[in-house]
C-alpha positions in Angstrom: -27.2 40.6 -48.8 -24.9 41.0 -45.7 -24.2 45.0 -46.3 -28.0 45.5 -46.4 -28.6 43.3 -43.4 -26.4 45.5 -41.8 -27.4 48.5 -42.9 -30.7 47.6 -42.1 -29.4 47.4 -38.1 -30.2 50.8 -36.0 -26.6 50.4 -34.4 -25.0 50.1 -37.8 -21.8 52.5 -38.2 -19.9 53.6 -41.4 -16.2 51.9 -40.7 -13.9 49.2 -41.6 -13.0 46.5 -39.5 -9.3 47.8 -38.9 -10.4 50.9 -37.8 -12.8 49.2 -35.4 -10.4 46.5 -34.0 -7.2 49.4 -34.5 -6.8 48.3 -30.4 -6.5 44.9 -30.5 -4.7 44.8 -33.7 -1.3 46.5 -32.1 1.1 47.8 -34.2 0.6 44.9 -36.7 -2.6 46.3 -37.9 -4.0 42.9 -37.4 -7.3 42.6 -36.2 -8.2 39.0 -34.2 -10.3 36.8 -35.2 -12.7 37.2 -31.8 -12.5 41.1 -33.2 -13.5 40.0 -36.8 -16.1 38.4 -34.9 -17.8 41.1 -33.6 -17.7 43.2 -36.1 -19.6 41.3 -38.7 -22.2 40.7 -36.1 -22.6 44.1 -34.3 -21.3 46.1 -37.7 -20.9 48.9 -34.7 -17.8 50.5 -34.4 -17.9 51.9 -30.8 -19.1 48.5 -29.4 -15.9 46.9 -31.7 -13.9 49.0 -30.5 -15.1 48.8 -26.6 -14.4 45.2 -27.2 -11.1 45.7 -28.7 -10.2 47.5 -26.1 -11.3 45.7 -23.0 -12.3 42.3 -23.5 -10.6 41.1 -26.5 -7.3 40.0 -24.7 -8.9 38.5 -21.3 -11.5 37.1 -23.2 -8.9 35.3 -25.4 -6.7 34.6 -22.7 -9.7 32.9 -20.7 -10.3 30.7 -23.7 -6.9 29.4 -24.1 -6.8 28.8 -19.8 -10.5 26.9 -20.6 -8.7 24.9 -23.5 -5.7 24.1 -21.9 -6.9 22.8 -19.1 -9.8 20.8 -20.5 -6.9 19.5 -22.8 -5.3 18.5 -19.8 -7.8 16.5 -18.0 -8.6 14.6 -21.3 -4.9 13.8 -21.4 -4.9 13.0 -17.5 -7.8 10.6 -17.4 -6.2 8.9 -20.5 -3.0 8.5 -19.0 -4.2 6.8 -15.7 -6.8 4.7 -18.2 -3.5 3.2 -19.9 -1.2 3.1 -16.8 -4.5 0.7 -14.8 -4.6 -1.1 -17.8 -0.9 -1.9 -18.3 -0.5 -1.9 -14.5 -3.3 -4.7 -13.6 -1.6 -6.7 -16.5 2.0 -6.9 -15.5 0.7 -7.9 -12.3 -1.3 -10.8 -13.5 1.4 -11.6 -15.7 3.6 -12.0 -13.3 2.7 -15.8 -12.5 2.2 -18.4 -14.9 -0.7 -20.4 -15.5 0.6 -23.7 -14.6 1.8 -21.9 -11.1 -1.9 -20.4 -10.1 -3.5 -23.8 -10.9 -0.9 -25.2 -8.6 -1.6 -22.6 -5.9 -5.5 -23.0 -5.9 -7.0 -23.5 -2.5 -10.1 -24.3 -0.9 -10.6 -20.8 0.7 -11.7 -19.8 -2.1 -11.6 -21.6 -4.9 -8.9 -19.6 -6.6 -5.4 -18.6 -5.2 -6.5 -16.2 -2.8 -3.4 -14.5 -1.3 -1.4 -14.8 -4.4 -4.2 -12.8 -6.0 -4.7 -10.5 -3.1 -0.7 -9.7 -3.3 -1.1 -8.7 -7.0 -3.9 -6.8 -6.5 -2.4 -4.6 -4.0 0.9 -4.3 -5.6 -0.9 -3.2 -8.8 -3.0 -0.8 -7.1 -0.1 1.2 -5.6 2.1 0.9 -8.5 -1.0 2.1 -10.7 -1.4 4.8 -7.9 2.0 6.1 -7.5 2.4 6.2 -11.6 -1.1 8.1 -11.7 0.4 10.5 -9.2 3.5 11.3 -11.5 1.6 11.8 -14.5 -1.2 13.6 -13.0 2.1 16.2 -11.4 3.6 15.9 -14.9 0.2 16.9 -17.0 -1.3 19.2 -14.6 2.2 20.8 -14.4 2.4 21.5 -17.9 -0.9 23.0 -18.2 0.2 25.1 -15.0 3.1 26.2 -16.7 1.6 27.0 -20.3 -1.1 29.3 -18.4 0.8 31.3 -16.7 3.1 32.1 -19.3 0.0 33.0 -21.6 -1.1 35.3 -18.6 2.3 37.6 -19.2 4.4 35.7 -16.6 8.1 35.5 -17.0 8.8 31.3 -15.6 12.5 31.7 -15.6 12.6 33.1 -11.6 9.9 30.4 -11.1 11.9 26.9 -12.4 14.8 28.7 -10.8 13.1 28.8 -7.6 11.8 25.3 -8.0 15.3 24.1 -9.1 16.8 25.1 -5.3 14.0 23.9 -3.5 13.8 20.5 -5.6 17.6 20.0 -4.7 17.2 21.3 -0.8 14.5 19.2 -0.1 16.2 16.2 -1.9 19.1 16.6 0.7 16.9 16.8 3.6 14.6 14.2 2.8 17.1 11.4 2.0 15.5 8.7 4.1 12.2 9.4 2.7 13.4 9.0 -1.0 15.1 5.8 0.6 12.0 4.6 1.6 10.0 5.5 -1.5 12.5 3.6 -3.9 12.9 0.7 -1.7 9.4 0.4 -2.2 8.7 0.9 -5.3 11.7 -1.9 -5.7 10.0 -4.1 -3.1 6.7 -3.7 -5.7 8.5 -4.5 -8.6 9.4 -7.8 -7.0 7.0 -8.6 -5.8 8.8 -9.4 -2.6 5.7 -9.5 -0.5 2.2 -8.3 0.5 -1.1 -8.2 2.4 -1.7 -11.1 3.7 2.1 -12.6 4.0 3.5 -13.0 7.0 7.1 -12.0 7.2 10.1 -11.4 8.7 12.2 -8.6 9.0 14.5 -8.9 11.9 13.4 -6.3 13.8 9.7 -7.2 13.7 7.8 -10.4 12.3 3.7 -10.5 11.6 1.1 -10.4 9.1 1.3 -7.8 6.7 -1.8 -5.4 7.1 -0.9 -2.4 4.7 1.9 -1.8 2.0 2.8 1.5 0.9 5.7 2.8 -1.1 7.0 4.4 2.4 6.0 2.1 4.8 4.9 -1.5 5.6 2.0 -2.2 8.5 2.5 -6.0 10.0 0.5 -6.8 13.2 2.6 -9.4 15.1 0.8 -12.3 17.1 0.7 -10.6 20.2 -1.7 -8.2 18.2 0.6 -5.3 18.1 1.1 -3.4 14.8 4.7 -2.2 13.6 5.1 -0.2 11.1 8.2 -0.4 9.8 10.2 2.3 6.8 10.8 0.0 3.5 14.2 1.8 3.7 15.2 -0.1 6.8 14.4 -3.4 5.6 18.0 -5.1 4.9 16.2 -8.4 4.3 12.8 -10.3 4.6 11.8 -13.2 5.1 8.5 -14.1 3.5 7.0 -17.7 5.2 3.6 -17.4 2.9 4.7 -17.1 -0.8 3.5 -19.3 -3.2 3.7 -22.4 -0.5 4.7 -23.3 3.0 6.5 -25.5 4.9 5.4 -27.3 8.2 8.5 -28.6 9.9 8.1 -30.4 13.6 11.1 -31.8 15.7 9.1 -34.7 17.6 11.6 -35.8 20.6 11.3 -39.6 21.9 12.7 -41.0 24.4 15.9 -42.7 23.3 15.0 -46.0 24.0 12.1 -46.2 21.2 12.3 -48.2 18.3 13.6 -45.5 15.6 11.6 -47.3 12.5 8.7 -48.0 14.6 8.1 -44.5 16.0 8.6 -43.3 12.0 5.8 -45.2 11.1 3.8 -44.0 13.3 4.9 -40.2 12.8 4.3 -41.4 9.0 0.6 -43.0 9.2 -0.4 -39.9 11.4 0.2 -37.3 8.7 -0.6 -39.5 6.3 -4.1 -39.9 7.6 -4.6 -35.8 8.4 -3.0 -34.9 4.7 -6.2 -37.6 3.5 -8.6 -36.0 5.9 -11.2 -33.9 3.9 -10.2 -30.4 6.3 -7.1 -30.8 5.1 -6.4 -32.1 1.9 -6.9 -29.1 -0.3 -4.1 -27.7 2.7 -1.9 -29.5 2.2 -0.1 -30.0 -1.2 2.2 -32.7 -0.9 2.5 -36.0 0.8 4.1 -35.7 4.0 7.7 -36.8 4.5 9.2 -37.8 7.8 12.8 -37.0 7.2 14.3 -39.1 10.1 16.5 -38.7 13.4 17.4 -34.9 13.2 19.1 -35.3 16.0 20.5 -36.8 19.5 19.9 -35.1 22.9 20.6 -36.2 25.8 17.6 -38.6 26.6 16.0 -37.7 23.5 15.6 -38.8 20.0 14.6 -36.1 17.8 12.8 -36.8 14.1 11.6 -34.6 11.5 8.9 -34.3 10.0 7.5 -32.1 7.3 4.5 -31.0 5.8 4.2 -28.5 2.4 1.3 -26.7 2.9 -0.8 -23.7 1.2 0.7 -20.5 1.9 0.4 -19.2 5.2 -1.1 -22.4 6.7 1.8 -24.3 8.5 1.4 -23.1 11.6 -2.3 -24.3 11.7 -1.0 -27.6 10.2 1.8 -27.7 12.4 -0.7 -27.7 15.3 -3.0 -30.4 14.1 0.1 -32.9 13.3 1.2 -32.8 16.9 -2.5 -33.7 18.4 -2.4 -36.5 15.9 1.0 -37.6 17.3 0.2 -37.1 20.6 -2.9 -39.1 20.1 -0.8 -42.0 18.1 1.9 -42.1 21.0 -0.6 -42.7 23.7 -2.2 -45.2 21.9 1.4 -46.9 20.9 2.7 -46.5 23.8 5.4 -44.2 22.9 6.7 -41.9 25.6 7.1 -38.2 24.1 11.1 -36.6 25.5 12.3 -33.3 26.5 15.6 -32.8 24.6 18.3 -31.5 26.7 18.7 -27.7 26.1 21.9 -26.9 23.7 25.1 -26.1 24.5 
């Protein structure tokens, strides 16, 4: 049925298919399968062979550059679905249940900055990993189409090998910064929203990369600040915070009597309805911290909700001013130390 189909066709040519495809086949005598192809369709051997000849090869190397790089992507956007999958994950699991219900707050209903930190640090761990297997995948592909297009790699990776090394030794503080980072990530040492110190700079963390950290002091000025040049950090908002006022009387004052005071007054703002989602603990007034000059010095702390003892610290001396004047108890300026 097929030979009189063919026979039937005005274009149809007496021939074999290795006569028509004798150009793509090489010295092998093979003909392709694309070849094959066209033969059975066409049954024309000068159209074959004018596809043998010039379109056989690109065409089949276009099909594998098609395939290999569709291949790719499908491999790519699996990669980065798994690496956001197991990324968010480790993040959440970082904390354990009993600690988040601990950690809830009323600015939210949920733990807010603890979930804003894991957030962030799974985004730019999720990032940075997507980056690497994106370089890695892509890479490949690169590499497998342009060896199929006739391209000897070995001068290539050479090449790269020199430059790779070059750069490595005049980029040192950047590859310093990247793996402190990454490290800083992993740790979950801190992030937006924490304020911290770093000795050289101390504010409220605005940006995290894995190069750099942006913290805007109180002033309102923002440093940024290379995660390589962080010796140490000192994070005041992880988790919880601590509120911790020296109140100086005058050294005359009745010791137990100005405690209770200092006591009833946080004791009323801890049971205050602004405040007692705030603060997480019933506050504690340590005692005399210590004697100077005219003064009487006494502690007294406050654990708050992270990033809050500042704003608590602020309210407890209003209330203690407000107790002493109504007590009678005259406030002290400690002399300066020695």
């Amino acid at each position: 049925m097929s030979l009189v189909l063919h026979a039937s066709l005005p274009w149809a040519q007496e021939g074999t298919v290795e006569t028509a495809c004798q150009a793509s086949a090489g010295t092998d005598r093979t003909p392709t399968t694309a070849c094959r192809l066209v033969w059975n369709v066409s049954h024309n051997t000068d159209f074959t062979r004018f596809y043998s000849t010039w379109l056989d090869k690109p065409l089949a190397t276009m099909s594998w550059i098609v395939v290999t790089f569709v291949l790719a992507l499908i491999v790519k956007n699996v990669a980065h679905r798994m690496i956001t999958k197991v990324t968010v994950r480790m993040a959440e699991g970082t904390m354990s249940e009993k600690v988040k219900e601990r950690s809830r707050t009323v600015f939210d209903g949920s733990p807010a900055l603890l979930n804003q930190r894991r957030a962030q640090r799974a985004k730019t761990l999720g990032s940075v990993l997507r980056s690497i297997a994106s370089i890695l995948i892509m890479g490949t592909a690169a590499f497998s189409i342009l060896g199929s297009l006739g391209l000897n790699l070995a001068p290539i990776l050479a090449s790269a090998s020199v430059i790779g090394v070059a750069v490595g030794f005049g980029a040192q503080s950047i590859v310093r910064d990247f793996l402190a980072g990454l490290f800083m990530l992993l740790e979950d040492q801190y992030g937006v929203g924490d304020v911290i110190d770093v000795g050289s700079a101390k504010g409220t963390v605005e940006a995290v990369t894995l190069r750099v950290t942006r913290m805007r002091d109180v002033n309102g000025v923002v440093w940024y600040v290379p995660n390589g040049e962080i010796k140490k950090v000192g994070n005041e908002s992880q988790n919880w915070g601590r509120a911790v006022l020296d109140i100086p009387v005058a050294i005359h004052e009745d010791t137990e009597k100005v405690k209770e005071i200092l006591q009833g007054a946080a004791d009323t703002m801890a049971e205050s309805p602004t405040w007692e989602d705030i603060i997480l603990e019933k506050p504690s007034v340590w005692g005399v911290q210590a004697l100077a000059g005219d003064a009487l010095v006494i502690r007294v702390v406050l654990k708050t909700a992270p990033g809050k003892q500042a704003d608590a610290a602020r309210e407890l001396r209003e209330r203690v001013k407000r107790a002493f004047d109504e007590a009678g108890v005259s406030v002290a300026t400690p002399a300066p130390s020695a």
